[in-house]
N, C-alpha and C positions, 0 to 999 in steps of 0.2 A: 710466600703466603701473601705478602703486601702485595704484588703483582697481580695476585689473581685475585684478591679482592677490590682492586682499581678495576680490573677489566671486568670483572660481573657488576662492579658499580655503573661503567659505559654503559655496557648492554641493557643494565636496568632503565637505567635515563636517557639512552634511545627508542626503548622500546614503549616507554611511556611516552618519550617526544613523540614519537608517531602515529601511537594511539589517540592522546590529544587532538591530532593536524588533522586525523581523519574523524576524529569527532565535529571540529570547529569548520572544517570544510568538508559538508555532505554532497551528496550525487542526487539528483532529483531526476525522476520521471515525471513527466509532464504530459497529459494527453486532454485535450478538450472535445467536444459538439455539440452546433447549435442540434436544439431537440423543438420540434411543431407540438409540443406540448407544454401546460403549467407545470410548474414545479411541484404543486403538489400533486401532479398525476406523474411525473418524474419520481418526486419517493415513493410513491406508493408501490412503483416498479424495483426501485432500491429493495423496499424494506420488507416484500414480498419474496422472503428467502425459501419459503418452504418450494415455491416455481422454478427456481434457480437451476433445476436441472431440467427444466423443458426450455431455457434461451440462455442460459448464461453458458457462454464457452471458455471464460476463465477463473469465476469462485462456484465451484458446481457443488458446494453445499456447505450452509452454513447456518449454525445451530448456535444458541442460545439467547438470552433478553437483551435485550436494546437497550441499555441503560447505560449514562454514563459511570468508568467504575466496576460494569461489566465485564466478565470476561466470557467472549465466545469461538465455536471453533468452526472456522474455515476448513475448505481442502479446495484447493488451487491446483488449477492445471495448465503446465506452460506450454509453449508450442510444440514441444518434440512430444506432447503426450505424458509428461510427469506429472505427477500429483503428489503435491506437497500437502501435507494437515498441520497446523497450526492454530496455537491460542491465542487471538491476542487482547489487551485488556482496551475498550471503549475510551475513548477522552472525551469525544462529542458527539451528540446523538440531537441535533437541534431540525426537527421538522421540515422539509421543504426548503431546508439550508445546508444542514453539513451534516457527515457522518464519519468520524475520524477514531482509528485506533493506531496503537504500538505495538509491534511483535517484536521478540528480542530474542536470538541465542544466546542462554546460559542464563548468565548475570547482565548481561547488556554490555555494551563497547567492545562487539566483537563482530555483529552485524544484527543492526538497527534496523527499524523500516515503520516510519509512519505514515499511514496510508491514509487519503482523506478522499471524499467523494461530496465536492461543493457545488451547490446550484445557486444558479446565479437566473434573476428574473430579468426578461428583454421583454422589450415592446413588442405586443401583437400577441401574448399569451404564449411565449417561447418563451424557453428556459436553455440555458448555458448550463453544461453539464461538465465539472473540472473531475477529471482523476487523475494524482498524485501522488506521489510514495517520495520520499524524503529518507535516504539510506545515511547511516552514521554507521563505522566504525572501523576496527583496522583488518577488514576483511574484503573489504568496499573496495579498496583499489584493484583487488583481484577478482573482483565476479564485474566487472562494471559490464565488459564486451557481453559477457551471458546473461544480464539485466536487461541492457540493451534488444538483444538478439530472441532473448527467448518469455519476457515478461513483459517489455512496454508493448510488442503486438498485439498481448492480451489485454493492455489497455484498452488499446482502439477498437479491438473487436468485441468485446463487453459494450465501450460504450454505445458502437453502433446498433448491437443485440438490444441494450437499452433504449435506445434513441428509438428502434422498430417496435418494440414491443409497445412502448410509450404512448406511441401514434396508432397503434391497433395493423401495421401494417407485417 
């Protein structure tokens, strides 16, 4: 009996060490573009969801108030053609600057994902358009190749859908 409660004590306190490590070191998508538009003609394109499915090829709809605190619901489509629906709750909602929420399976620390959509203002009336996702949890090591593969594309081709639509082109 002493044996097998040593060894579920390991497994406990591996399985926790692990969760931890993939908490404390996350996986980030990273994708930028410069945009020939203001930032705030930049959100206005952001925050203009009800259009989302006449240019967006990767959150092709998404519903509720913009508050931070908020909770609204996406549905995400990745490259192979899946569509994922998701709530996830607002942390920042700052104009013409950021717009950042958290989605979470379950309880959280299983797979995380903070998503953030930052403008950044450049000389000549262009704006720097950041989207990033910040993955945390112990599920992360396993989806990374398919994050990679089938979600950061959909970064790029959102933002360039954004970038176009922005410019009126």
């Amino acid at each position: 009996m002493k044996k097998l409660l040593v060894a579920l004590g390991a497994i406990v306190v591996l399985v926790a060490g692990y969760t931890v490590y993939t908490i404390v070191r996350p996986y980030v998508l990273h994708t930028e573009v410069e945009v020939d538009a203001s930032p705030e003609q930049v959100w206005k394109v952001l925050t203009d969801r009800q259009a989302y499915p006449e240019w967006n090829p990767f959150i092709i709809s998404s519903t509720g108030e913009l508050t931070a605190g908020a909770t609204i619901t996406n549905v995400l489509r990745d490259t192979e053609g899946k569509e994922t629906t998701f709530s996830p709750e607002l942390l920042a909602v700052e104009p013409n600057k950021e717009l950042r929420w958290i989605g979470k399976i379950a309880f959280g620390g299983i797979f995380d994902g903070e998503h953030a959509f930052r403008l950044e203002e450049l000389p000549g009336g262009r704006t720097r358009l950041i989207q990033e996702e910040t993955f945390r949890g112990a599920a992360i090591p396993f989806t990374r190749s398919m994050l990679t593969t089938t979600i950061e594309p959909q970064f790029v081709a959102m933002n360039n859908a954004l970038a176009a639509r922005a410019t009126g082109r």
